[in-house]
C-alpha positions as CSV (number, residue, x, y, z in Angstrom):
1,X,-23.8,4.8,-35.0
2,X,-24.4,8.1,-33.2
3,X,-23.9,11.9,-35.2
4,X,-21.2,14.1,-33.2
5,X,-23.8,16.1,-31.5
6,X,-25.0,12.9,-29.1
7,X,-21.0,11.8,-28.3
8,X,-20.7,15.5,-27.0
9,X,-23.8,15.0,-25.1
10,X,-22.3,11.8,-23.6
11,X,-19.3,14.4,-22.9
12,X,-20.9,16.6,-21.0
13,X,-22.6,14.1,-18.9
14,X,-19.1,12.9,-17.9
15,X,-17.5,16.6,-17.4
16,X,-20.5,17.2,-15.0
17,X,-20.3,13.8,-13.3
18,X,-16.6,14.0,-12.5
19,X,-17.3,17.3,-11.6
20,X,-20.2,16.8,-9.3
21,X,-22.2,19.1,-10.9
22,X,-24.4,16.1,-12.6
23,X,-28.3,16.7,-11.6
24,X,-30.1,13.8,-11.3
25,X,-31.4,13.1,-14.3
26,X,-28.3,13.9,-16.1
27,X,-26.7,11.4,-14.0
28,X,-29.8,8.7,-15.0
29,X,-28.6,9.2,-18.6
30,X,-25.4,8.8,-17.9
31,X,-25.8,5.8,-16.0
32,X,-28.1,4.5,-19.2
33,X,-25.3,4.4,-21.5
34,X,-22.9,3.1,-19.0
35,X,-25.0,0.0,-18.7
36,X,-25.5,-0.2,-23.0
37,X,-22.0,-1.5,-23.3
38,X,-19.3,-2.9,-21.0
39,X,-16.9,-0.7,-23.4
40,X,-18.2,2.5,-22.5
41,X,-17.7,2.0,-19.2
42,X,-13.9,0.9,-19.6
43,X,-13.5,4.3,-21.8
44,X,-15.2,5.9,-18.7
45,X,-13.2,4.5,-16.0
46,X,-9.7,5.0,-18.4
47,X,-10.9,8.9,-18.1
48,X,-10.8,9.0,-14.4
49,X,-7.7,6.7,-14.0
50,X,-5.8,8.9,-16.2
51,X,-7.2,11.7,-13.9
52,X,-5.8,9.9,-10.7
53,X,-2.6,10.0,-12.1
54,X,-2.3,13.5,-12.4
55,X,-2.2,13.6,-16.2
56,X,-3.3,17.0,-18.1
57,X,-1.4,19.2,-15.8
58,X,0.1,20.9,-19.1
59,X,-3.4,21.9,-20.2
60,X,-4.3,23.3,-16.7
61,X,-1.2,26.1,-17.2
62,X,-2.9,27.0,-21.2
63,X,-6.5,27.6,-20.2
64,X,-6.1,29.9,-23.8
65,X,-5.7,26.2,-25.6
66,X,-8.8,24.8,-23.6
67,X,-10.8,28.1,-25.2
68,X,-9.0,27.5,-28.8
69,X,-10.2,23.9,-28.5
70,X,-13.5,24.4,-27.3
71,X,-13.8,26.9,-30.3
72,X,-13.3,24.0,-32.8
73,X,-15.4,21.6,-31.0
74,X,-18.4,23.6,-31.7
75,X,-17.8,24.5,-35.1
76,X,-17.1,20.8,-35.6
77,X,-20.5,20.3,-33.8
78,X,-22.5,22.5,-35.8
79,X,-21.1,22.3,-39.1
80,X,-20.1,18.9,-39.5
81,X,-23.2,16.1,-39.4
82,X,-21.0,13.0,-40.6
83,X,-21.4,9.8,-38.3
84,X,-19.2,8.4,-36.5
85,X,-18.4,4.8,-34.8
86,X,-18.5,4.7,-31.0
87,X,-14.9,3.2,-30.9
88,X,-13.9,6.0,-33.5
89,X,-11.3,8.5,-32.2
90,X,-12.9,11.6,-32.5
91,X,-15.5,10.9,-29.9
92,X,-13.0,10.6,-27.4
93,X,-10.9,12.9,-29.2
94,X,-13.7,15.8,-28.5
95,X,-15.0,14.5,-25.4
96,X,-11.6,15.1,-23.9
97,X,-12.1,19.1,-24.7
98,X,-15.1,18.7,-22.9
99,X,-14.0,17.5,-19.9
100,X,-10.6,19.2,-20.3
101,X,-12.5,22.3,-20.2
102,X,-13.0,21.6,-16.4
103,X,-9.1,21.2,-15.7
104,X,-10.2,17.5,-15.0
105,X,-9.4,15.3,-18.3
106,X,-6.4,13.5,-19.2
107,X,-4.2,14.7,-22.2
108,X,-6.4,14.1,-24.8
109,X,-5.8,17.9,-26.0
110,X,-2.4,17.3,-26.7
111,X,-2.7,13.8,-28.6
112,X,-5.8,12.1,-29.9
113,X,-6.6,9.1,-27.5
114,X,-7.1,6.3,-29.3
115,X,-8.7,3.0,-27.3
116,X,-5.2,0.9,-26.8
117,X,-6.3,-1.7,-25.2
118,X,-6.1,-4.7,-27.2
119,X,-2.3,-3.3,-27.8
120,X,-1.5,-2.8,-24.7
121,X,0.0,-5.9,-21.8
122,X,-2.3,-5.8,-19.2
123,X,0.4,-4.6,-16.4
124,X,0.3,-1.9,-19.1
125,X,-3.4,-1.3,-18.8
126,X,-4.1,-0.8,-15.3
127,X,-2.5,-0.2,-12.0
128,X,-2.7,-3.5,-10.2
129,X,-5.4,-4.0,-7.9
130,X,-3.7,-5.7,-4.8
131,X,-4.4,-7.8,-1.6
132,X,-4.9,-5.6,1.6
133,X,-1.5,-5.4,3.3
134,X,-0.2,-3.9,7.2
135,X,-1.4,-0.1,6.8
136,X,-2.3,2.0,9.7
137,X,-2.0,5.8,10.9
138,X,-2.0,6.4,14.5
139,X,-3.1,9.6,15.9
140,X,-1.5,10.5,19.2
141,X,-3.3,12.7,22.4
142,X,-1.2,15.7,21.0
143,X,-3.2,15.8,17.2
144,X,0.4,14.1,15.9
145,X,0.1,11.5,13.6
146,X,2.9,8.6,12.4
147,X,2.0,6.5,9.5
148,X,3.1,2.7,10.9
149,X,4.1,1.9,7.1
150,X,7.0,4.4,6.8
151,X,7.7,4.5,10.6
152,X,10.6,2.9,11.3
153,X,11.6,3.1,15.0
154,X,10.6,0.2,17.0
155,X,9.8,2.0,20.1
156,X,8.3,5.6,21.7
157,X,7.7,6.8,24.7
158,X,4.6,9.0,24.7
159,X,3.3,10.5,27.7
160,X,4.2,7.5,30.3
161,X,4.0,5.1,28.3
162,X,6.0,2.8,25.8
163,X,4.8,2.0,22.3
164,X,6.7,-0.5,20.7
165,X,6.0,-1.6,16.9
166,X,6.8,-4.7,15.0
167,X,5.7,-6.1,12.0
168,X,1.7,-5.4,11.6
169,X,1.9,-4.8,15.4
170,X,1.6,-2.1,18.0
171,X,1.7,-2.8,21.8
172,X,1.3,-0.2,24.7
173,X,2.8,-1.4,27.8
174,X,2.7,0.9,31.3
175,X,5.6,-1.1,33.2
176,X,4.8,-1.8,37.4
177,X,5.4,1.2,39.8
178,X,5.3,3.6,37.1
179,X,3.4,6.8,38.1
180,X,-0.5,6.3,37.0
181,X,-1.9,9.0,35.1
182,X,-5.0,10.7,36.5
183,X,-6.5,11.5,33.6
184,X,-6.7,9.2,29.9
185,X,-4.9,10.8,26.9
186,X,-6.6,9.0,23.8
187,X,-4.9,7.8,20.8
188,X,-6.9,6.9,17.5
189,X,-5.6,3.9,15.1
190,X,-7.0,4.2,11.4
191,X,-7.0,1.7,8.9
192,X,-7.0,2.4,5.4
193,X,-9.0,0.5,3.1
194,X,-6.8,-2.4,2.1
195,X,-5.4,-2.1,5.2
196,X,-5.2,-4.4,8.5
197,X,-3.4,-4.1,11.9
198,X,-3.2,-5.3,15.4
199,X,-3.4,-3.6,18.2
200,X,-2.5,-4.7,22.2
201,X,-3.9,-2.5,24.6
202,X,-2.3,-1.4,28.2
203,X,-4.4,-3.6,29.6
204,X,-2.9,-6.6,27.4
205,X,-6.0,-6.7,25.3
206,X,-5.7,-8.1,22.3
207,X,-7.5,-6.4,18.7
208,X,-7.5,-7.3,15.2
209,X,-8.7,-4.4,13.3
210,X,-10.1,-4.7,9.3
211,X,-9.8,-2.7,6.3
212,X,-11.3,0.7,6.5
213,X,-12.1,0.8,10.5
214,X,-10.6,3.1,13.5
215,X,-10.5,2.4,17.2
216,X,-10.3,5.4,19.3
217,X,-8.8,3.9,22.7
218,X,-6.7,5.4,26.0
219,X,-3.2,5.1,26.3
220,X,-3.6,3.6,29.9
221,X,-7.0,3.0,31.6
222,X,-7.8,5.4,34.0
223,X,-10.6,4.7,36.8
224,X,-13.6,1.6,37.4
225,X,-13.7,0.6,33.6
226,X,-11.6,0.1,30.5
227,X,-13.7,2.2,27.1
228,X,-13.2,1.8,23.9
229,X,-14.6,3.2,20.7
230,X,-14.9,1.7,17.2
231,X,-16.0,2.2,13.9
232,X,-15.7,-0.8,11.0
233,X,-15.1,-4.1,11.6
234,X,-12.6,-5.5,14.8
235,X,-12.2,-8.9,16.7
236,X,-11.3,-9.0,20.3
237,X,-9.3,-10.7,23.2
238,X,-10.0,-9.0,25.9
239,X,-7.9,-9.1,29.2
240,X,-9.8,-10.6,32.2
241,X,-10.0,-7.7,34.5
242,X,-12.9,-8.6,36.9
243,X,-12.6,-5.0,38.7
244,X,-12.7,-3.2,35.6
245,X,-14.9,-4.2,32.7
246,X,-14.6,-3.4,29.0
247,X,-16.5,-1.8,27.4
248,X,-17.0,-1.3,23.2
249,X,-18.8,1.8,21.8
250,X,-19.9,1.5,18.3
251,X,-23.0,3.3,16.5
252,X,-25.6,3.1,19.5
253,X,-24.6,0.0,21.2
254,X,-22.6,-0.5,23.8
255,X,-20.7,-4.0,24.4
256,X,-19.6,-4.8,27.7
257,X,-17.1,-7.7,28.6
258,X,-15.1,-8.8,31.0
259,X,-12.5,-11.3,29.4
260,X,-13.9,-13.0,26.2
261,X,-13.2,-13.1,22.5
262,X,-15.7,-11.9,20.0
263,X,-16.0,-10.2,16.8
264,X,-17.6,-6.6,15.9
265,X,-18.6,-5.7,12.5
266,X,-20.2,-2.3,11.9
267,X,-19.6,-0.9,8.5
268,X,-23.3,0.0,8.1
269,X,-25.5,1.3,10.2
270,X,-26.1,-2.2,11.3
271,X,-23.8,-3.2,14.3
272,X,-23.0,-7.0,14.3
273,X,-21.9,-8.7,17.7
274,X,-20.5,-12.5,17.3
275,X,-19.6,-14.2,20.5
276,X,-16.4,-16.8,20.4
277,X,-16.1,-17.2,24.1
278,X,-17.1,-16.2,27.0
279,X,-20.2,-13.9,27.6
280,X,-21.1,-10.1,26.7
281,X,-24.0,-8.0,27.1
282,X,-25.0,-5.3,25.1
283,X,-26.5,-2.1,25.9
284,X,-29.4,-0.7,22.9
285,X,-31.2,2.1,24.0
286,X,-31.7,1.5,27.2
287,X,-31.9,-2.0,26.7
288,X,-29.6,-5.2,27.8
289,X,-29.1,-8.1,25.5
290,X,-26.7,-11.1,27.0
291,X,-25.1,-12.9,24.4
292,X,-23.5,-16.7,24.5
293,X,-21.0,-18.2,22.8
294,X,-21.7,-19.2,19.1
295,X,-24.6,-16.7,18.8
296,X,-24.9,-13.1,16.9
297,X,-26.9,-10.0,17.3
298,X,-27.8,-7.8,14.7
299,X,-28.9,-4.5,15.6
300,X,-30.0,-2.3,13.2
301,X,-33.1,0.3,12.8
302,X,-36.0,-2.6,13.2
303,X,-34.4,-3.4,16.4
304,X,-32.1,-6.6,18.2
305,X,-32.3,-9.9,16.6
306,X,-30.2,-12.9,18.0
307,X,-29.4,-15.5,16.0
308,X,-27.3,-18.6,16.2
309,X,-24.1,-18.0,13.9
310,X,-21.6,-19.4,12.3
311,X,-19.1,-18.2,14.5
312,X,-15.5,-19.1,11.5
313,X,-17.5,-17.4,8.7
314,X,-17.2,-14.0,10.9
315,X,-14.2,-13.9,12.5
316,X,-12.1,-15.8,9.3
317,X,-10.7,-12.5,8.0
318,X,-8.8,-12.5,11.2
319,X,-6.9,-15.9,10.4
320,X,-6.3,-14.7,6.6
321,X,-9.7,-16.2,4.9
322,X,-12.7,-14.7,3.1
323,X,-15.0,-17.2,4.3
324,X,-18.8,-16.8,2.2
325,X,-22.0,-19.1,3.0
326,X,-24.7,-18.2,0.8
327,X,-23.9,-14.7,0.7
328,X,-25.2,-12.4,-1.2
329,X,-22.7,-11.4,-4.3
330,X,-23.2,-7.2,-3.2
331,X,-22.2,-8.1,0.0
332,X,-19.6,-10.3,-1.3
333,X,-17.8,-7.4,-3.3
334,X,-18.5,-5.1,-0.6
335,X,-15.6,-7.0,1.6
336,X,-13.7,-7.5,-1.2
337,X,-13.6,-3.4,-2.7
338,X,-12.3,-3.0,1.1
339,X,-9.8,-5.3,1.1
340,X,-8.6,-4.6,-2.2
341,X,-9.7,-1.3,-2.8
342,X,-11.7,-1.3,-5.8
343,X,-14.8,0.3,-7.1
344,X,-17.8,-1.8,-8.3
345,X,-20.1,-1.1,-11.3
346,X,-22.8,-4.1,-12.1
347,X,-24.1,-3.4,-15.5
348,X,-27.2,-5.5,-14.2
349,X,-28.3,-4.9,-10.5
350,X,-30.4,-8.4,-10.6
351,X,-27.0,-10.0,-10.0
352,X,-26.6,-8.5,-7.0
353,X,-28.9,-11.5,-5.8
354,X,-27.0,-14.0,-6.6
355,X,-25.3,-16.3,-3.8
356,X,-22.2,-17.5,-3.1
357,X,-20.5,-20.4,-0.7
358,X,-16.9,-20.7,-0.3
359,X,-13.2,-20.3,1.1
360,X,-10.9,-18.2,-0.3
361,X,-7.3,-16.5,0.5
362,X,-7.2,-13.4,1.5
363,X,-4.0,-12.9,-0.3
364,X,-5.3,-14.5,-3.0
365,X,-4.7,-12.1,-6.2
366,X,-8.1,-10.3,-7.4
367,X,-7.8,-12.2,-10.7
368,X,-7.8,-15.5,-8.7
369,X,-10.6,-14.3,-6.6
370,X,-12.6,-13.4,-9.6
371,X,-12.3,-16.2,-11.4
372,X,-13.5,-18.4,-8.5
373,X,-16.4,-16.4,-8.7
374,X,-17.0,-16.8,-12.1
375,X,-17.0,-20.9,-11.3
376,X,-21.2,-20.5,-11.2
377,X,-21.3,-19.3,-14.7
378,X,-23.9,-17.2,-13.4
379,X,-21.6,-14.0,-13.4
380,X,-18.9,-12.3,-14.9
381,X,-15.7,-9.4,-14.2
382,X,-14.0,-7.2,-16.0
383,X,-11.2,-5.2,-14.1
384,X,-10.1,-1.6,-15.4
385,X,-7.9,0.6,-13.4
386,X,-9.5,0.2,-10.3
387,X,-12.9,-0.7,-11.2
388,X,-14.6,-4.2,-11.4
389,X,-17.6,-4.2,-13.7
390,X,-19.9,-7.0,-13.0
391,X,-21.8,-8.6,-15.7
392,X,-24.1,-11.2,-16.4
């Protein structure tokens, strides 16, 4: 049991967090109480779903109401020392003033919130958290940009050259004898998180991209080489071109190909190579590094390291498979928040640790996912709005 004065604390800590005007050791308390009980961080995470979905617009147009109501939250604070359960209603009741008082809470004002959700279905709860499905914008040489989901012509022509779209599939194709450009017009491909597309090149390369990654690339090839530029995570078939290599810019390396398959993943600022075929060399400050089939290099701020690797764990997203041996659980729900785009709280960072070996559908739904997790009895998930809290 807490007296009215420390929920309004609590409050104030979450007006200033959503905010971002939460100082660092606000944000430590904040964090402590989260951690206390998996509750408190379901009542947190309601606030900022209700947020996301644009509730409290009415108390944005009555600022005057927000001022009436912050007027009666103080009096209630300073004249009024009963106690009060945690799961009581006038903690969240008053904490929504505070928050409200930022334009940022969500129709508490206007009716008492009361913690529903052991009434409530849970479709009812929560916004499903889905699989990743086709997403992709593409950005064109003029600054245009056509969101694949909602575009629904099957062709363009765009400065010479023909872009044709079918399901989860773009293609650029220059036809034979048409006029070569002199110089390269570059289009950008971005994939959401949640997201996956693929991509064939002028050249009749062949790329996969993941959830949350980008590939900056020409429309045609212009001159002695074929350059590319990505960020995230992409697996490759390139053409065999032997008068023009590929080339792959990511971070600082440089990956250069002629015709070969392999497998980039650069989400951090580590950059991971994984050769399926054929044979690349990569350029690290000033350095080369040649690369066989089967084997991975990491590069990252302590330098190169190649490693033998298991070549269907890397590139399984590709074929529709999480693929996980012994890997560590953060790194775990790091691929999964992309794919499924959720947010991750673990009441207890020590389970971060913990390792994990297995296959698993990538359209698997996240409760299915989850629960195979929870097979080690080791850890635990709660899902609310888009949030997974991991517990002990």
């Amino acid at each position: 049991m807490k007296d009215l004065s420390a929920y309004y604390e609590i409050a104030r800590l979450i007006t200033a967090e959503l905010s971002e005007t939460i100082m660092p050791e606000e944000k430590e308390r904040l964090n402590v109480w989260l951690a206390e009980d998996e509750r408190h961080y379901m009542r947190y995470c309601r606030i900022r779903e209700r947020l996301k979905r644009g509730e409290g617009e009415n108390v944005f147009r009555n600022p005057e109401r927000v001022r009436e109501d912050m007027e009666k939250l103080k009096k209630k604070l300073s004249g009024n020392k009963r106690r009060f359960l945690l799961s009581g209603n006038y903690f969240w009741r008053y904490a929504a003033v505070a928050v409200f008082t930022i334009g940022i809470a969500i129709g508490l004002i206007e009716r008492p919130w009361e913690d529903r959700s052991s009434e409530m279905s849970p479709m009812a709860q929560q916004p499903a958290v889905l699989p990743g499905s086709y997403k992709a914008v593409l950005t064109l040489a003029s600054g245009e940009q056509v969101n694949l989901e909602e575009w629904c012509r099957d062709s363009l022509w765009k400065d010479g050259t023909l872009i044709r779209k079918r399901k989860g599939e773009l293609t650029y194709e220059q036809k034979a004898g048409d006029m070569q450009q002199e110089e390269m017009l570059f289009n950008t491909i971005t994939i959401p998180r949640s997201g996956e597309y693929k991509l064939v090149l002028s050249d009749g390369t062949k790329v996969w991209l993941n959830s949350d990654s980008k590939l900056e690339f020409p429309n045609t090839f212009v001159g002695d080489e074929r350059r590319v530029k990505l960020a995230g995570e992409a697996y490759f078939e390139v053409a065999k071109n032997k008068a023009k290599p590929f080339r792959v810019e990511v971070e600082r390396v440089e990956v250069v190909v002629l015709g070969t398959s392999f497998n980039i993943h650069a989400y951090d600022e580590a950059v991971k190579t994984t050769l399926v075929e054929g044979a690349v060399k990569l350029n690290v400050a000033g350095k080369a590094y040649s690369l066989s089939p089967g084997f991975e290099a990491n590069v990252d701020q302590g330098g190169v390291k190649i490693v033998k690797s298991d070549v269907y764990e890397q590139i399984a997203w590709k074929d529709g498979k999480f693929v996980f041996r012994e890997k560590r659980l953060e790194e775990v729900m790091s691929i999964l928040s992309r794919w499924y785009d959720f947010e991750i709280f673990y009441q207890n960072a020590a389970v971060k640790d913990l390792h994990f070996t297995g296959n698993i559908p990538r359209h698997a739904t996240i409760n299915e996912v989850l629960k195979f997790l929870e097979r080690t009895h080791l850890v635990h998930f709660s899902v609310v709005g888009r949030t997974v809290i991991v517990s002990e």
